[in-house]
C-alpha positions in Angstrom: -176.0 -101.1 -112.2 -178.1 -104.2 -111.8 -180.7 -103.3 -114.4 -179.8 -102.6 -118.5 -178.2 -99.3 -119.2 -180.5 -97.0 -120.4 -179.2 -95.3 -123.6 -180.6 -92.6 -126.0 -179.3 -91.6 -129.4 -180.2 -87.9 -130.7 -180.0 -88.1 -134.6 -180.8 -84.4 -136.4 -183.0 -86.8 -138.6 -182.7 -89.6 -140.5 -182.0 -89.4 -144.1 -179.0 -91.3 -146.7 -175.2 -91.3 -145.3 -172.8 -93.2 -143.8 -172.8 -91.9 -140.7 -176.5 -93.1 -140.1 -176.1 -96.4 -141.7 -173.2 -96.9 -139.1 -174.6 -95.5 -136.0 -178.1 -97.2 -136.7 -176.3 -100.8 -137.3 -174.0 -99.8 -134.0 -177.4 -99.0 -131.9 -179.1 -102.2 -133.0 -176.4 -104.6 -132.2 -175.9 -103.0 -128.8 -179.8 -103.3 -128.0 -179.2 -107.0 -129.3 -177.1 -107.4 -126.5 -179.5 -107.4 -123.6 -177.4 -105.3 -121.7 -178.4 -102.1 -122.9 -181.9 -100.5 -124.0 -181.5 -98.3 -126.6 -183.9 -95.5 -127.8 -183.9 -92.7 -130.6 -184.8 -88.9 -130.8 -184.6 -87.6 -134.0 -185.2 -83.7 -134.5 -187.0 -84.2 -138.2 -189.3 -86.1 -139.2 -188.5 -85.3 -142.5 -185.5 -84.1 -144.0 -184.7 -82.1 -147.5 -181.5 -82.7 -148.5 -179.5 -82.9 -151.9 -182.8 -81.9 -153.9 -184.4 -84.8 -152.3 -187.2 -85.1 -149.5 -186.4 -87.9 -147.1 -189.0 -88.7 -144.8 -187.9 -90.8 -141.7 -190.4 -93.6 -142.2 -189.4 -94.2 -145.3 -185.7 -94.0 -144.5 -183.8 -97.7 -144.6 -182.0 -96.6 -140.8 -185.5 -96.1 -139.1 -186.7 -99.2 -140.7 -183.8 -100.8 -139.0 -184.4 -99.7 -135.7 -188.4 -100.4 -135.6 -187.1 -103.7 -136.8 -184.9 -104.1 -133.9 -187.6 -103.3 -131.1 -186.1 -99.7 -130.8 -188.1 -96.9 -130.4 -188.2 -93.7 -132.2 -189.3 -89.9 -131.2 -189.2 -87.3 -133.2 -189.9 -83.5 -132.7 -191.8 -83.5 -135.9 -189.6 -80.6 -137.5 -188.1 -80.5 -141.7 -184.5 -80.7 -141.9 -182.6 -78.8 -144.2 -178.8 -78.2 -144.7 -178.2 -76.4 -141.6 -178.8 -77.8 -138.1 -181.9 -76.0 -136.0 -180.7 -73.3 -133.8 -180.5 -73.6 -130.1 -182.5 -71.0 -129.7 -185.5 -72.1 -131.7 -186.8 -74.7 -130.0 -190.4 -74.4 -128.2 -191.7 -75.1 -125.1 -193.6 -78.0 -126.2 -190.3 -79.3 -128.1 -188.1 -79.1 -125.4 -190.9 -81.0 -122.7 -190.6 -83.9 -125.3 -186.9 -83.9 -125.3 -186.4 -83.6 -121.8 -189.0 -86.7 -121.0 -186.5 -88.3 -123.3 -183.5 -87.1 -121.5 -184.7 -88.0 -118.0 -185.2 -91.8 -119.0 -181.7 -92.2 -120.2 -178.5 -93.4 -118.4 -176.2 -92.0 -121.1 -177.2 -89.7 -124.3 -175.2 -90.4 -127.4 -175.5 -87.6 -129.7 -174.8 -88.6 -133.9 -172.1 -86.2 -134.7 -172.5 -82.3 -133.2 -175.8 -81.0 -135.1 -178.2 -82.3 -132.0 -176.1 -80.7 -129.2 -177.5 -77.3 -129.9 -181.1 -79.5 -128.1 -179.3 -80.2 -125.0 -178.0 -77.3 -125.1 -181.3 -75.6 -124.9 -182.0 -77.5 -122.5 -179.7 -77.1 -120.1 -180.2 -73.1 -120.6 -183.7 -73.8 -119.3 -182.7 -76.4 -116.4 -184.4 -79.2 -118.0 -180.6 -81.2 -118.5 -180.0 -83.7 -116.4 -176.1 -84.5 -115.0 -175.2 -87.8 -117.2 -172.7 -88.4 -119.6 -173.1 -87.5 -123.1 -170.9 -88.7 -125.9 -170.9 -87.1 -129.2 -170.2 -89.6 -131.8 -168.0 -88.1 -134.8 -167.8 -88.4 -138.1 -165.5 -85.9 -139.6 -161.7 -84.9 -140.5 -162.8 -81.0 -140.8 -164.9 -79.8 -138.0 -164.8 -76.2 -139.7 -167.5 -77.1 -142.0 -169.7 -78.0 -139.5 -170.8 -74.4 -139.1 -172.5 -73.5 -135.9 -172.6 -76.9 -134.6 -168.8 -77.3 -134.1 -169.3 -74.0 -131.9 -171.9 -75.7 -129.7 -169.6 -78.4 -129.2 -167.1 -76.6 -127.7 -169.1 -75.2 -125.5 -170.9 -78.4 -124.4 -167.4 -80.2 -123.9 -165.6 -76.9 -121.7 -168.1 -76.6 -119.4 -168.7 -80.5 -118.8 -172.1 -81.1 -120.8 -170.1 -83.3 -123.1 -168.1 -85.7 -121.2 -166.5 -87.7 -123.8 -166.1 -87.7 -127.6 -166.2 -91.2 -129.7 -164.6 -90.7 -133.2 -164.7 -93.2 -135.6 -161.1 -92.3 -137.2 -157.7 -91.0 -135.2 -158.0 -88.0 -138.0 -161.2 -87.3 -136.5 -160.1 -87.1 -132.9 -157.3 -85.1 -133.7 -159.1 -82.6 -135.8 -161.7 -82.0 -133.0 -159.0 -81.5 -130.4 -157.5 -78.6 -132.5 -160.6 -77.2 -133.0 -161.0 -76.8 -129.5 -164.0 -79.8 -128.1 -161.8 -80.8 -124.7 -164.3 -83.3 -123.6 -162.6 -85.2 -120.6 -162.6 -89.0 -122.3 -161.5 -89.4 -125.8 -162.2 -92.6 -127.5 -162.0 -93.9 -131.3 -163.4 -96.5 -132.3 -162.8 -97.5 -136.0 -166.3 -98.1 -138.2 -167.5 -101.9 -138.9 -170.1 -103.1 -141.1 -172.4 -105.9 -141.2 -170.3 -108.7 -143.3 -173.0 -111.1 -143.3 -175.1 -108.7 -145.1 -172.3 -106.9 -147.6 -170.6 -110.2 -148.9 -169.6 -111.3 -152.3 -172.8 -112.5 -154.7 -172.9 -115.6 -156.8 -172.6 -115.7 -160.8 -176.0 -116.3 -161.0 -177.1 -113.5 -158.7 -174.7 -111.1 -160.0 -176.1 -112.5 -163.8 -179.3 -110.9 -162.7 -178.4 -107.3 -161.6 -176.3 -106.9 -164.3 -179.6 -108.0 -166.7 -181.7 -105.5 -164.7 -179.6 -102.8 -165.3 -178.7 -103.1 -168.9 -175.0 -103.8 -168.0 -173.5 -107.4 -170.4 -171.6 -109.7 -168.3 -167.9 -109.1 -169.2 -168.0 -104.8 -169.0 -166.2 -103.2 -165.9 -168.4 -101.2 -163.5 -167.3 -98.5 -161.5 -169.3 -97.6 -158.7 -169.6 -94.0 -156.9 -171.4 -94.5 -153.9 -172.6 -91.2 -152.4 -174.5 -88.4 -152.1 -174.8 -85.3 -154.1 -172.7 -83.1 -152.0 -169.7 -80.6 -152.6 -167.6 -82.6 -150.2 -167.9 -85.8 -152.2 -167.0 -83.8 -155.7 -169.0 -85.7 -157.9 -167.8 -83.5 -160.6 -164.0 -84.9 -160.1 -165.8 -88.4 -160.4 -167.9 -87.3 -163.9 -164.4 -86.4 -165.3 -162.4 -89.0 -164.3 -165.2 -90.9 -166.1 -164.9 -89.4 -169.0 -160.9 -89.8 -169.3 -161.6 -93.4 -168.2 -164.3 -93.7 -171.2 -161.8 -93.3 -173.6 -160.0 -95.8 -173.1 -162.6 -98.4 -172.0 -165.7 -96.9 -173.3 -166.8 -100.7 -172.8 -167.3 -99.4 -168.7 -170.4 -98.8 -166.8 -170.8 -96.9 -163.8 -172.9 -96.6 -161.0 -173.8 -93.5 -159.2 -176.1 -94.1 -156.1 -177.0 -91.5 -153.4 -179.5 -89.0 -152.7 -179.3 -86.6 -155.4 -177.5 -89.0 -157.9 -180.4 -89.2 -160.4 -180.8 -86.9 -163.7 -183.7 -85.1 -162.3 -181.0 -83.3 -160.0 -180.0 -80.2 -162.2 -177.2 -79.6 -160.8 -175.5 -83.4 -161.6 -176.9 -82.8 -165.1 -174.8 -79.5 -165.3 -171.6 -81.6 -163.9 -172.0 -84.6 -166.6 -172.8 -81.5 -169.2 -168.9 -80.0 -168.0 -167.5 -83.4 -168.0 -168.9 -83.3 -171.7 -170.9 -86.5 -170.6 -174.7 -86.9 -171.0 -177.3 -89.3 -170.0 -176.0 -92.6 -171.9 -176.4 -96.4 -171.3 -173.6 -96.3 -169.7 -174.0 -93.9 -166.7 -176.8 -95.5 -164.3 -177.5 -92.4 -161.8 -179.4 -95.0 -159.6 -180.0 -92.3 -156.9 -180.7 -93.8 -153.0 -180.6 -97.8 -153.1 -181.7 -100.1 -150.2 -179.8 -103.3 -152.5 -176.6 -101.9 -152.1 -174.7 -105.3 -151.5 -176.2 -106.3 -154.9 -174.7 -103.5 -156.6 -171.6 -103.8 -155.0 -171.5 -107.5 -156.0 -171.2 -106.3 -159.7 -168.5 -103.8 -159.3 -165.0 -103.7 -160.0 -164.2 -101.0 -158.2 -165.9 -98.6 -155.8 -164.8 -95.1 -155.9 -164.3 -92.1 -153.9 -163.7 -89.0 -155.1 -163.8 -86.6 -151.6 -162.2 -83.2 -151.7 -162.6 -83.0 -147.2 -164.5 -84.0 -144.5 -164.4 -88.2 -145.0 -163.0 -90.2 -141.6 -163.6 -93.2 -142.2 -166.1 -93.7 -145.3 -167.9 -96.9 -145.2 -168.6 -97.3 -148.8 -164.8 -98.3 -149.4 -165.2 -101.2 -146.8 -168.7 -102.2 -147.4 -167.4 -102.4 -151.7 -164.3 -104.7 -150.2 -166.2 -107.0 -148.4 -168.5 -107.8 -151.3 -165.1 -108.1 -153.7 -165.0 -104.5 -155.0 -161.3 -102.9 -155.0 -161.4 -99.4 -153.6 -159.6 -96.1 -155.0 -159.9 -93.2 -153.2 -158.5 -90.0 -152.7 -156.7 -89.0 -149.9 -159.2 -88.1 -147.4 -159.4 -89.1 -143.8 -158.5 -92.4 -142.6 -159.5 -93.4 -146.1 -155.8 -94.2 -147.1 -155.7 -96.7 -143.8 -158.8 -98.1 -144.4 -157.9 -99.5 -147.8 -153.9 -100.3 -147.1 -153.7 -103.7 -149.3 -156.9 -103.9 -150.5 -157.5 -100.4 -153.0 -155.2 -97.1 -154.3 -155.2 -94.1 -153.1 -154.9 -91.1 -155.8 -154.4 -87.8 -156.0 -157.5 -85.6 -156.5 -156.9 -85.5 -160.5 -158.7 -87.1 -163.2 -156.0 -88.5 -165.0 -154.8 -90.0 -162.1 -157.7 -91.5 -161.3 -158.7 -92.8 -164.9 -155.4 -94.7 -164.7 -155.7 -96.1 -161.1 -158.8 -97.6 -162.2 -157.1 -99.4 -165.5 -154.4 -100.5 -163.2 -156.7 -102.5 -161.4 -158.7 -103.7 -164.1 -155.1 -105.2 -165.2 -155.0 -107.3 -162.3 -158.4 -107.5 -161.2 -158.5 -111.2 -159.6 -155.7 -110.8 -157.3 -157.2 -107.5 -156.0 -160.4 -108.9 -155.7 -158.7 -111.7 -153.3 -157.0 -109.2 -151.4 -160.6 -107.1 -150.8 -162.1 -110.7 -149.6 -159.1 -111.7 -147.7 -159.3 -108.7 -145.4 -163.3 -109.2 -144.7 -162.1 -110.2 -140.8 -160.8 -107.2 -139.8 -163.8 -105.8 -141.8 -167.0 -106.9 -139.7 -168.7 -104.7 -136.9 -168.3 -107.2 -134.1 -164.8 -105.6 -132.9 -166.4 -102.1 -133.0 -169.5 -102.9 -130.9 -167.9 -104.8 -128.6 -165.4 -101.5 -128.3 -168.7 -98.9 -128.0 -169.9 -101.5 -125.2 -166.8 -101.0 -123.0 -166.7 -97.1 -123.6 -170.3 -96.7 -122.9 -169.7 -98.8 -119.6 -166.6 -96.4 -118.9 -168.5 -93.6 -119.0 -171.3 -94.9 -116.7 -168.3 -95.9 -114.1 -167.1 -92.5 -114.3 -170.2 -91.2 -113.6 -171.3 -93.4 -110.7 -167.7 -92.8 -108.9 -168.7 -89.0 -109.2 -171.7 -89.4 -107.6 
């Protein structure tokens, strides 16, 4: 193919989470490239998620891609916790997403919500034969509730050709869920190191100042959103058996939903027997994550299921944090000597925390030791040659 390959990523919508930060930086060096032209069709335009209302121009992953040249559609719908039906769509939004469909060389659909559009579309002859590849973020595609279901269907009767995971426990848990798409790849996450790296004194001075946090305290941070699967709760009262024995601590909680006007974490810190104190900064969704990062001793993860490969522990490592997590995913992998991984108890946690707070500069060198193997330039380069294997595969059909 003489000409760059034309690409199009379907997002459900654009709202706070890893998977979005990722595939959004992913998209934006590829179109950087030259080789590829990348465009976007998100479902929502607006999303309500974890008592917040996102809307996608406000959203830090749109900005990013208007900032890299690459263009956006949406279908104008509100997304809410579960992923539009395939059956719901109209006329008017299925002739926008197939005009969309018919300019691309390769669809890449952001985990399984948007196959339920092609889908559609195919029931109404409006898909085109190219390779689709559905990009994966999970270790437990049972909680992915209809959408796991359209999947399979897409990948046993050829509509999706290939499945890009982003952690070998996310392949593995798709292929015993029953998606058999032809090509398997995994590709492991990489973030932007120039951008999450570690912060000077002075800089770090003045985050600490804005947030009411002294110099010498240590800061957790809980970087995610308010959602069952992350167990905030587990966090609140690991924080509270961690308080008593360095109630000197601060800790961060950022993510949609993290704020006190959220009910339901008030009800958490309430059963933790915590309450809003100087030192618990619910900080809710934060576009100066590096900066907050830069202060922290320690980013945690508290995950009951569904993590792969969560990017908070390496973005947190490359700034200097030392991640402890629980044993979710490829999470125990990702942080192999540079973090701890605990069981999903309080106690446990509390103590892992004080454990590196004993020795925090030598885990603070092993977190910035291992920013290499960290950066994103090995995983684009990796989606590049998949995305080019797929288009091969296609043209020898042909």
């Amino acid at each position: 193919m003489s000409r760059p390959v034309r690409v199009l990523s379907l997002y459900e919508g654009f709202f706070a989470g890893g998977a979005r930060i990722l595939h959004s930086d992913l998209i934006a060096g590829l179109h950087a490239g030259g080789d590829q032209v990348h465009n976007v069709l998100a479902i929502a335009s607006r999303t309500r998620r974890e008592a917040t209302l996102q809307p996608m121009v406000d959203d830090a992953r749109y900005q990013r891609l208007a900032r890299a040249g690459i263009d956006v559609a949406t279908l104008g719908r509100t997304a809410g916790d579960a992923p539009p039906d395939r059956f719901s769509y109209t006329e008017s939004e299925l002739e926008i997403a197939s005009r969309a469909v018919r300019r691309a060389d390769v669809i890449l659909s952001l985990k399984e919500q948007p196959i339920g559009l092609l889908l559609a579309l195919r029931d109404r002859g409006l898909m085109p034969g190219i390779p689709v590849a559905a990009c994966l973020h999970r270790s437990d595609p049972m909680h992915s509730g209809p959408a796991l279901g359209w999947l399979a269907e897409a990948s046993e009767t050829g509509l999706v050709t290939a499945t890009i995971s982003c952690a070998d426990s996310t392949s593995e848990a798709y292929a015993r869920a029953g998606v058999a798409a032809h090509d398997r790849y995994v590709v492991a996450n990489g973030i932007d190191t120039d951008r999450f790296a570690p912060h000077s004194d002075v800089d770090e001075a003045d985050t600490r100042a804005n947030l009411g946090i002294p110099m010498n305290a240590p800061v957790i941070a809980f970087v995610a959103r308010f959602d069952a699967m992350k167990d905030p709760g587990l966090f609140l009262r690991a924080v509270a058996v961690f308080r008593a024995q360095r109630p000197d601590a601060h800790f961060l909680l950022c993510g949609a939903g993290m704020t006190w006007d959220n009910p339901a974490l008030r009800e958490l810190a309430e059963d933790a027997s915590l309450g809003p104190s100087s030192a618990l900064h619910p900080l809710g969704i934060r576009d100066d994550m590096p900066a907050l990062y830069g202060i922290a001793d320690i980013v945690a993860l508290t995950s009951a299921f569904g993590e792969a490969s969560p990017l908070c522990l390496l973005e947190g490592a490359a700034c200097g944090a030392t991640p402890v997590t629980t044993n979710v995913g490829d999470a125990a992998r990702a942080v192999e000597g540079i973090g701890l991984v605990t069981p999903h108890d309080p106690h446990e946690i509390a103590a892992a925390w004080l454990r590196v707070l004993e020795h925090r500069g030598s885990w603070r060198d092993a977190a910035l030791a291992a920013r290499p193997r960290l950066g994103r330039d090995r995983m684009i380069a990796e989606y590049r040659c998949a995305l080019g294997q797929l288009i091969q595969s296609e043209e020898a059909a042909a």
